[in-house]
C-alpha positions in Angstrom: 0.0 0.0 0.0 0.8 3.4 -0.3 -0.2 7.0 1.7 -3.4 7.6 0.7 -3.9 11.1 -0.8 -6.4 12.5 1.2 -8.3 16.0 1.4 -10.3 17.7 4.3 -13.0 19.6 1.6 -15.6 18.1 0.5 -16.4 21.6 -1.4 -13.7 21.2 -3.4 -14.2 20.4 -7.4 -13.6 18.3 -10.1 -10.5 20.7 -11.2 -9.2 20.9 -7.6 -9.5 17.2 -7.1 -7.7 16.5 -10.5 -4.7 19.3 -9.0 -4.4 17.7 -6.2 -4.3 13.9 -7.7 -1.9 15.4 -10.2 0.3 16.9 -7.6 0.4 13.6 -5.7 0.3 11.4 -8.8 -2.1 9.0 -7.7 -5.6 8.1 -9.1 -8.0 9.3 -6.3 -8.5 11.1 -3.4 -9.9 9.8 -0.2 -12.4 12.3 1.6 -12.6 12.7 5.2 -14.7 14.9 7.1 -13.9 15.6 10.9 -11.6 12.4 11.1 -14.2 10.1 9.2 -13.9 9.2 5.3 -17.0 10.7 3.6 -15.7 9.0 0.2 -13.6 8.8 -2.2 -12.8 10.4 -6.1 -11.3 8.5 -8.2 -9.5 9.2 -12.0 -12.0 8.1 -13.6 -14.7 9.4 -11.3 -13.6 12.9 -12.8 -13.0 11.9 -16.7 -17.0 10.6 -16.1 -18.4 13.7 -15.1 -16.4 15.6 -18.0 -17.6 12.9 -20.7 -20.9 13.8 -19.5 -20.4 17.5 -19.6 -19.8 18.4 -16.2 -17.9 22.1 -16.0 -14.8 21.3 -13.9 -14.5 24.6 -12.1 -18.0 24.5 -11.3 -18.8 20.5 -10.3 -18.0 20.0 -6.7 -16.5 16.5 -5.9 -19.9 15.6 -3.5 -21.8 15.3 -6.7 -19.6 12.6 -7.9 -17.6 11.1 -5.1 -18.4 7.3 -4.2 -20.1 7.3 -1.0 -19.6 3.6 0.0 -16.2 2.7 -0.2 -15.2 -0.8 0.0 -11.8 -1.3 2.4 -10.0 -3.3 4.7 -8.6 -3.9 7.4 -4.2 -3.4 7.6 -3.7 -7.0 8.1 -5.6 -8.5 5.0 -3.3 -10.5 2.4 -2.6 -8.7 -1.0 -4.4 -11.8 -2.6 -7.4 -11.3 -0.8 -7.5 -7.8 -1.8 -7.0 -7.7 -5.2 -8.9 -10.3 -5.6 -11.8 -7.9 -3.7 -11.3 -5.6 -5.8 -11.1 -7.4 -9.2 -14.5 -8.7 -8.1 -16.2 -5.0 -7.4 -14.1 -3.4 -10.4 -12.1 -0.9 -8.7 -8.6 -0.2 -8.6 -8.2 1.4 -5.0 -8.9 0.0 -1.8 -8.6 2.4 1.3 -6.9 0.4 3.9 -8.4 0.9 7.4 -6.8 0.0 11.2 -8.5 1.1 14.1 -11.3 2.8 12.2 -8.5 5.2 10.5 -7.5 5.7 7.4 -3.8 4.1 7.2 -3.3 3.9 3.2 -4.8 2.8 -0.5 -3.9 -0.4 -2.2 -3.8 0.8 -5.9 -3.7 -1.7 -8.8 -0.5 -0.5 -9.5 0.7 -1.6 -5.9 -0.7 -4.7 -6.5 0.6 -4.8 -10.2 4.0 -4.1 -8.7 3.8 -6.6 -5.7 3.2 -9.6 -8.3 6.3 -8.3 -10.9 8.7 -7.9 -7.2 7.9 -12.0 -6.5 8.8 -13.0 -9.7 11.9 -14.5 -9.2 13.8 -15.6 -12.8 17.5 -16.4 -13.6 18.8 -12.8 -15.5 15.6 -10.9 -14.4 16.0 -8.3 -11.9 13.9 -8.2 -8.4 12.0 -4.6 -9.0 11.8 -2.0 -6.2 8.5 -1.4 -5.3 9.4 1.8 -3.1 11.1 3.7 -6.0 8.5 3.4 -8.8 7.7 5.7 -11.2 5.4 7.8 -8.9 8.7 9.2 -6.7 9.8 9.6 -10.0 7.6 11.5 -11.2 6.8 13.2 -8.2 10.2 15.0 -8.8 9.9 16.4 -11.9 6.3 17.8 -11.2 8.0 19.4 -8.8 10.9 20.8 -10.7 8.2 21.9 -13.2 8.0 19.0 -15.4 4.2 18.6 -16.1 4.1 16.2 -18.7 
């Protein structure tokens, strides 16, 4: 898992929850209101609403957020949850411990945990840590923004 991008507004809109994806380069923001998770915007949450003609400085997040999140617990087994979410088609699973927000599983994490056991004469082990979203993270913030 990874540190779930997370935002305190649910008044917010589509543009400022695509900024602050973008910033973060992950694919959705979980939203939490006094401590507790109201929801949670995904990528394609906002490419949705501008397919169907939504104006993205004027569409706040609460009109297309997903209200009932699916997540679990810290200690479930990556098999367990991307088979979870492979079953309810999504690709990121808030991960909860004590009733708080710890992380996201992203299908990318999961993608990355699968390539990392691969173990093959001549093919190197990958590090999960230092994939292209540090990376990238870098350059956006050196001004690279493409």
């Amino acid at each position: 898992m990874t540190s779930a991008a997370v935002t305190d507004s649910t008044s917010g809109t589509l543009r400022t929850a695509a900024e602050s994806m973008w910033r973060q380069q992950t694919g959705s923001l979980v939203i939490v209101d006094g401590g507790s998770i109201v929801g949670i915007i995904t990528e394609r949450d906002v490419l949705r609403a501008l397919a169907r003609g939504a104006d993205p400085d004027a569409e706040p997040i609460t009109g297309v957020l997903t209200r009932e999140l699916i997540t679990v617990p810290s200690d479930t087994p990556v098999r367990e949850a991307a088979r979870l979410m492979a079953q309810n088609w999504i690709r990121h699973l808030p991960i909860i411990e004590n009733g708080e927000l710890v992380g996201i599983l992203s299908q990318r994490d999961v993608t990355g945990v699968f390539a990392a056991l691969w173990h093959e004469f001549g093919v190197p082990e990958i590090d999960v840590d230092s994939l292209v979203r540090e990376r990238r993270l870098e350059r956006i913030e050196a001004g690279d923004l493409d």
